[in-house]
N, C-alpha and C positions, 0 to 999 in steps of 0.2 A: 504494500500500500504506500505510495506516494504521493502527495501535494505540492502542486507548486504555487506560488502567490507571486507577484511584482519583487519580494526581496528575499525569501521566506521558499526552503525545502522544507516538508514536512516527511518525516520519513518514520522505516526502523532504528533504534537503535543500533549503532558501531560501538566498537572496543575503544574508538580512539575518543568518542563520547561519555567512557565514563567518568574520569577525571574532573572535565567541567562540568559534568550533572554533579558530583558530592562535591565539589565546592559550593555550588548554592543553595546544596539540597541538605547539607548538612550545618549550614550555616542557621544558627537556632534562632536569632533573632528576625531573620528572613523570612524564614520558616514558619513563622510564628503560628500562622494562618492553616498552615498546610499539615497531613499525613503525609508517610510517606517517605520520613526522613530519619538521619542520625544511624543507616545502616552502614555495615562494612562494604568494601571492592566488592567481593563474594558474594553478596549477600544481593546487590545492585546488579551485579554480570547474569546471577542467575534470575531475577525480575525482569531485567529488560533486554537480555539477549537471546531469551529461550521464546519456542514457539509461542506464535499468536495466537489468542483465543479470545475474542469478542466478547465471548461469553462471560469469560471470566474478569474480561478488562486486561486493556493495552497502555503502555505507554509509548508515546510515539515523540519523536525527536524533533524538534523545529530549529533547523540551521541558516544561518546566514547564505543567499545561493553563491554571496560573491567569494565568501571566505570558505566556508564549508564550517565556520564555526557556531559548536553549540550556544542557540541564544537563550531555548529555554524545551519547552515539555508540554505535551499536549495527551490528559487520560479518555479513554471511550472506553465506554461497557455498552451494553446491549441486554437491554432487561425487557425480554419480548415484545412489542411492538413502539418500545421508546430507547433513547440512547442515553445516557449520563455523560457529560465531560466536565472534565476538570483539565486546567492551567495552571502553568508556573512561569517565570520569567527570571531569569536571569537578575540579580540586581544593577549587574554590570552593561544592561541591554533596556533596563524599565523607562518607561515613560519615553519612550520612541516610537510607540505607536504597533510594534512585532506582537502583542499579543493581542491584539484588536486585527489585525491584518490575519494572524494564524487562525487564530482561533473563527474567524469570520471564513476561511477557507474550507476549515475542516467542518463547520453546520451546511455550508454548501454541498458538502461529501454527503454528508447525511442527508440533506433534505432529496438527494437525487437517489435513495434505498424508499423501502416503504416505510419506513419509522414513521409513526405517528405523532410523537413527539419527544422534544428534547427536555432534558432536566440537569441542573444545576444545582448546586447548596455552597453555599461560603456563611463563616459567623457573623452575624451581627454586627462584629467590630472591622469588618474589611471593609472597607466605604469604597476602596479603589475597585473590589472585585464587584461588588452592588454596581456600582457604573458601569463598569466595562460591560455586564450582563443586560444593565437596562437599554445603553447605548449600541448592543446588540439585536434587542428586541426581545427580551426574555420579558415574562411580566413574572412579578412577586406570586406565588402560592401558599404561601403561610410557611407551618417548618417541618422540618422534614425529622426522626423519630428521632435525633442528636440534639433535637430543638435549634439546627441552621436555620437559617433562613433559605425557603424552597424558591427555587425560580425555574418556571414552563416554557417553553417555543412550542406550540400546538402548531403542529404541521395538517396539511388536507385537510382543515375545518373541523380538527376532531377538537372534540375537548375533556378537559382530565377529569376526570371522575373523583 
């Protein structure tokens, strides 16, 4: 599975990606927001290099196309007729606009599958991630059973039960 954007590969994970993924992934104060993090080499190689399974959720890699370098991460699951994704960015990459550009590539992915609809959760305290989602077109759904805050993209007219 590949995406291309205007600056932006989205890809599988490489060997030469893990490095830059646990610098930002393991960075705690960055992280604040996120799961996901504070693993070993090992423990990441075998997460993000081993088969894909939708089902169970992916992490896929979002690269610079000029450099080839990791800017940040992009999660999909597949929970029967909806998809979940989750983002990360790089701190060294933020606020240039790569996860509004990634992340807006990869719901185009989706919206061209039969997914019904898409789902989101960030906490409460992420104001940045609330925006990127509204300014995506997600709307608010109340919270999801972590007590996040849920957010929906209702694809073909459906709507969430």
């Amino acid at each position: 599975m590949t995406i291309e954007t205007g600056r932006c590969l989205i890809r599988r994970f490489e060997e030469k990606d893990l490095e830059p993924f646990m610098a930002y992934r393991n960075d705690e104060h960055w992280m604040r927001y996120q799961g996901f993090k504070g693993l070993t080499k090992p423990e990441y190689r075998k997460a993000l290099l081993g088969a894909l399974d939708m089902d169970a959720g992916i992490q896929l890699a979002v690269t610079e196309k000029s450099t080839g370098d990791l800017l940040g991460d992009v999660y999909l699951k597949r929970e029967f007729d909806a998809f979940w994704i989750g983002y990360t960015i790089s701190p060294l990459k933020s606020r240039q606009g790569y996860t509004f550009e990634a992340v807006g590539a990869v719901l185009g992915w989706i919206k061209g599958t039969d997914a019904q609809e898409i789902l989101a959760s960030t906490l409460p305290e992420n104001t940045p991630s609330i925006s990127l989602l509204e300014k995506l077109g997600f709307e608010p759904a109340g919270k999801d059973e972590d007590d996040d805050l849920l957010f929906v993209m209702k694809l073909n007219g459906i709507k969430r039960k």
